[in-house]
TIDRENPA-647023 format. One record per residue (C-alpha): residue in one letter; y, x, z. Coordinates in steps of 0.001 Angstrom, whole numbers, plus 524288, in hexadecimal, padded with zeros to 5 digits. Example, Ala and Ser with C-alpha at 12.3 -4.5 7.8 and 13.67 -1.06 7.14 Angstrom:
! TIDRENPA-647023
A7EE6C8300C81E78/S7FBDC8356681BE4/
***
This chain:
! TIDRENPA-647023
X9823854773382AD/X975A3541F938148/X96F8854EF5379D9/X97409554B23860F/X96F3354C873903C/X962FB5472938B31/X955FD543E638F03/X94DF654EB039395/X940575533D391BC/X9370E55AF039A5D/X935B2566AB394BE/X93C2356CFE3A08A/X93EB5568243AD07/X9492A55D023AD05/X9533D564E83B499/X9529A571173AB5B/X951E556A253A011/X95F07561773A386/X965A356E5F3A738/X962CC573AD39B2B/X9677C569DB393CF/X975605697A39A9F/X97688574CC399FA/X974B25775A38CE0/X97E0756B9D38936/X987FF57407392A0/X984E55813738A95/X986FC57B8E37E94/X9954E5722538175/X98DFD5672738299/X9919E563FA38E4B/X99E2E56BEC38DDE/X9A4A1571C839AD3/X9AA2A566CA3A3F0/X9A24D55A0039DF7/X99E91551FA3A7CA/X98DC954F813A6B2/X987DE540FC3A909/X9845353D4A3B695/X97750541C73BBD0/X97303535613BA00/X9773D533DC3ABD7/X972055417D3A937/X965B953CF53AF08/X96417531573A5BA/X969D653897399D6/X95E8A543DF39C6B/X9534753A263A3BD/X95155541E03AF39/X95106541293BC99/X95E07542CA3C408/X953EB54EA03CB15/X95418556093BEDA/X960DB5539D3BA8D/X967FB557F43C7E4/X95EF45639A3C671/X963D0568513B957/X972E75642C3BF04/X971F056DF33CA70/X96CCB578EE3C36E/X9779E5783F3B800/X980DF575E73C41F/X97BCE581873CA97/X97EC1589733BE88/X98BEA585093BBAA/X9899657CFF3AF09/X98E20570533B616/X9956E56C163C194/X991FF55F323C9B7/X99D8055B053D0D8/X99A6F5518D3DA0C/X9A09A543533D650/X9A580547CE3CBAA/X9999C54BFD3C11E/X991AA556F53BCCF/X999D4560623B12F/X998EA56C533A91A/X99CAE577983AE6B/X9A53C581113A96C/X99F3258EE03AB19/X9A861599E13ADFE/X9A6FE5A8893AB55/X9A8D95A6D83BCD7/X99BAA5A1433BBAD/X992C45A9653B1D6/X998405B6623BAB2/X994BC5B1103C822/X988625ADEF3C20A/X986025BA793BF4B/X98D1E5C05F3CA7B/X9813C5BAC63D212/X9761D5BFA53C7CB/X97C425CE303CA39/X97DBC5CA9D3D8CD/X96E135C6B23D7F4/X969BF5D10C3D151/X972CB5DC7B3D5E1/X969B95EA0C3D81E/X968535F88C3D1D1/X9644B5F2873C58A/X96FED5E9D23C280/X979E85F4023C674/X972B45FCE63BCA3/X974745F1AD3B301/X984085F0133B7AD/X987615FC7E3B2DA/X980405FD863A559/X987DC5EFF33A17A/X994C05F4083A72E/X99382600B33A042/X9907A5F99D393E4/X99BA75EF0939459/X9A5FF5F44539BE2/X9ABB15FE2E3946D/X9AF035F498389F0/X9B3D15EBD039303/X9BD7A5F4DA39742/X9C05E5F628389BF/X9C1385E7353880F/X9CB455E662394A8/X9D2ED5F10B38D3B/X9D4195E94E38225/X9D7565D9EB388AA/X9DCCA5DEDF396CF/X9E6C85D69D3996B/X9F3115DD1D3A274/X9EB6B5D5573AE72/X9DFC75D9E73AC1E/X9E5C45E9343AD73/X9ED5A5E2A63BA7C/X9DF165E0C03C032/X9DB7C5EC603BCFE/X9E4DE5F3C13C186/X9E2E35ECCE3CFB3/X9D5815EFD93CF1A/X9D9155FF353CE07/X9E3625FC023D72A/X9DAA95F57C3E016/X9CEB0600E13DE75/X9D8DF60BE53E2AA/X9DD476056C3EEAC/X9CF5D6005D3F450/X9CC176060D40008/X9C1F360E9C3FC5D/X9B73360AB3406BE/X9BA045FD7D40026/X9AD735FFE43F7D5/X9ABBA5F1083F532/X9B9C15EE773F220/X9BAB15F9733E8AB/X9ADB15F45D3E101/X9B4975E7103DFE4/X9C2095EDF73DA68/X9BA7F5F5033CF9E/X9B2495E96E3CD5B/X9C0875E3013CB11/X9C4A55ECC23C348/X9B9115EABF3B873/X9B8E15DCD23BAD2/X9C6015DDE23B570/X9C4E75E70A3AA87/X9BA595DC6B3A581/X9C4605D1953A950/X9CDBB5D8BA39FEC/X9C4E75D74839330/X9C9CA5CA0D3930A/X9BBCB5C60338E0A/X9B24C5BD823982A/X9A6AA5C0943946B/X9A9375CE833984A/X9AD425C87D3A7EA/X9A1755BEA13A721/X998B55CB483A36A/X99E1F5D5B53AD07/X9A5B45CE783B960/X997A35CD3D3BF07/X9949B5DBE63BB89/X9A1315DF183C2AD/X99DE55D6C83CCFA/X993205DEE03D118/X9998D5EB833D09E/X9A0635EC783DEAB/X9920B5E95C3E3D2/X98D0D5F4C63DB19/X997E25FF243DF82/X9964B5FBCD3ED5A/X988B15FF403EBEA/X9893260C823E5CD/X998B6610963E4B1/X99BF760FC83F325/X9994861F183F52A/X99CAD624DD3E795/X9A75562D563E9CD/X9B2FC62E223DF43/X9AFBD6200F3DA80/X9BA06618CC3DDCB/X9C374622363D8A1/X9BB75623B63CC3F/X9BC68615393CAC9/X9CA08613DB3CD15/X9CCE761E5D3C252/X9C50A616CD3B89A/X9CA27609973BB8C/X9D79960FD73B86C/X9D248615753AD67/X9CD15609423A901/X9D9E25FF923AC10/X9E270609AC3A5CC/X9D91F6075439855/X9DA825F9CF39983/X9E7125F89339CE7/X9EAD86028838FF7/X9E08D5FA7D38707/X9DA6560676384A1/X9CB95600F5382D8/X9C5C660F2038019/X9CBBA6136438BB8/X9C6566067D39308/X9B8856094838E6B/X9B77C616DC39140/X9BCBD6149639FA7/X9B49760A5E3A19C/X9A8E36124239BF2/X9AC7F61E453A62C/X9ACCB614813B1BA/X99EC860DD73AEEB/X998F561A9F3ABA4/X99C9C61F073BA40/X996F26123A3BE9F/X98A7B616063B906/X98B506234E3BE78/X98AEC61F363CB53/X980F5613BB3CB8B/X976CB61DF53C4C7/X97976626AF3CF2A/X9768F61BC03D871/X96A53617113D097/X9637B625953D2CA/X9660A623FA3E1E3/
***
């Protein structure tokens, strides 16, 4: 380890420069998920810093999940979860959530989600057509002053479409896209009459694509129901 956890120079401050360097080792297996590091004292001696700069760098790559310090017990790499990269970006949407970044929403769902329908047609499993077929269950039955209960259904429902690709990238890439989506209905779908029944329709349309492997079929439904997405958000972007 001592390539790793060698002396350091000042061409940055101490506490960058020692965070950078872990977490390099970390990026490239190094230091592969679980090891246990040296103490902070050996780290300190290994690097010749202060225990200042060193508890520095440890908080920050702490604070962004690279390593966990558990008291008594050590400091040790963490293993990152696909949980982890969507809540982080479950907050950046949260942050930065206004006209613009809806308008944004809509020209990357239109782009991937028709193939991801395609892709759940394809790898759907015969529980990932169960889930959908609660969600269409579930959207019929809502009360229908529900607003925010029917935005989290159909945010289900395409939450589980991408679920039923199989592939993770696809969930790490949309499930905070989706997240936003019962915040964006409830802000411009509450008073558009014939929605919810247009909706329901499509999901159908959709599930009974999946469910018959018909990826054409998947695509073009998929197509129909984002187009009618971006229908009504231009109307509400001239208001």
């Amino acid at each position: 380890m001592n390539e790793i956890f060698g002396k350091i120079e000042l061409a940055q401050t101490l506490s960058q420069k020692i965070e950078r360097r872990i977490e390099e080792a970390i990026r490239q297996k190094k230091l592969p998920i679980g090891v246990k590091l040296p103490s902070e004292r050996e780290l300190c001696e290994l690097f010749a810093v202060s225990r200042t700069a060193l508890r520095e760098a440890l908080r920050r790559l702490s604070a962004r999940g690279l390593i966990q310090i558990k008291k008594g017990s050590g400091m040790f790499v963490s293993e990152l979860k696909i949980k982890d990269a969507i809540d982080s970006l479950n907050l950046y949407y949260d942050l930065s959530f206004d006209i613009n970044l809806i308008s944004h929403i809509i020209e990357v769902r239109r782009v991937f989600e028709p193939e991801i329908a395609s892709m759940a047609a394809q790898n759907r499993t015969d529980k990932d057509l169960e889930l959908l077929l609660k969600s269409n269950t579930e959207l019929e039955h809502c009360d229908p002053d529900n607003t925010q209960m029917e935005a989290d259904i159909i945010n289900k429902f395409h939450l589980n479409v991408a679920k039923a690709t199989g592939n993770p990238i696809v969930i790490i890439t949309m499930e905070p896209i989706f997240y936003l989506l019962p915040r964006m209905r409830n802000l411009i779908y509450a008073n558009v009459y014939g929605e919810k029944e247009f909706t329901i329709k499509s999901h159908y349309s959709i599930y009974e694509a999946i469910r018959d492997r018909d990826t054409e079929k998947a695509r073009e439904y998929m197509v129909n129901q984002i187009n009618r997405t971006l229908e009504i958000y231009t109307q509400y972007f001239k208001k």
